[in-house]
N, C-alpha and C positions, 0 to 999 in steps of 0.2 A: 223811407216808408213806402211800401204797395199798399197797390191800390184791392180794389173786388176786381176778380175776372169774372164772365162770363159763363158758363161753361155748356155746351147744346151736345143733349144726346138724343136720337130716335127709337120713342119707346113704343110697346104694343102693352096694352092695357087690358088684360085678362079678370073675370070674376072669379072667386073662389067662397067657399065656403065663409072666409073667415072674411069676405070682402074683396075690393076692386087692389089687383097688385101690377105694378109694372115692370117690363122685363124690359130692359135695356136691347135693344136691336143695334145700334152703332154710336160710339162716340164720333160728335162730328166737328168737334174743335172746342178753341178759346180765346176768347178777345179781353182783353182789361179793359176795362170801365171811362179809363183814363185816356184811353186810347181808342176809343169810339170813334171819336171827330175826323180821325185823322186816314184819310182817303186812302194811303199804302197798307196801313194797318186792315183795313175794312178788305182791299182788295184780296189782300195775303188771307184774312178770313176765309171769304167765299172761292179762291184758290184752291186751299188744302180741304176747302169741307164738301165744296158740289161734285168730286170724285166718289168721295164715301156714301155721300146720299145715294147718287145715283146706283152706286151697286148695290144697293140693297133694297131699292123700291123698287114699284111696280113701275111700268111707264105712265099708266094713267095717275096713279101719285106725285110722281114726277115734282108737277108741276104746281100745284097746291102745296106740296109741302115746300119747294122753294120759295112758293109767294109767304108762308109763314118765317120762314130764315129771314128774308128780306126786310117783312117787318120789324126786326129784333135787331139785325145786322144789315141797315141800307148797303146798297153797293154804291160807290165813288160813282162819282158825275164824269 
């Protein structure tokens, strides 16, 4: 049996008439649920995901938007 992944995408949140909609700007990875705890796993996360962040922010974003990754996905000790 699997477990739930996680799944983090960076989105921009636009109004429209009909209401607030969001448009996917990058998928930034996925981690299972299961495998949270586990320090390789977490590492390999933030591995394959702070490449894709970073080419698609701003620099001043940067850094806020990893302090929110961070919260969701700690990095290993």
């Amino acid at each position: 049996m699997t477990g739930h992944a996680l799944d983090f995408f960076l989105v921009s949140t636009i109004r429209t008439r009909s209401g607030p909609r969001q448009r996917i700007i990058a998928y930034l990875g996925s981690i299972e649920e299961r495998l949270m705890s586990l320090d390789r796993q977490r590492a390999l996360f933030h591995k394959n995901a702070m490449p894709k962040l970073e080419s698609v922010t701003q620099p001043d974003q940067y850094e806020s938007l990893i302090q929110s990754l961070k919260a969701k996905v700690p990095q290993p000790d």
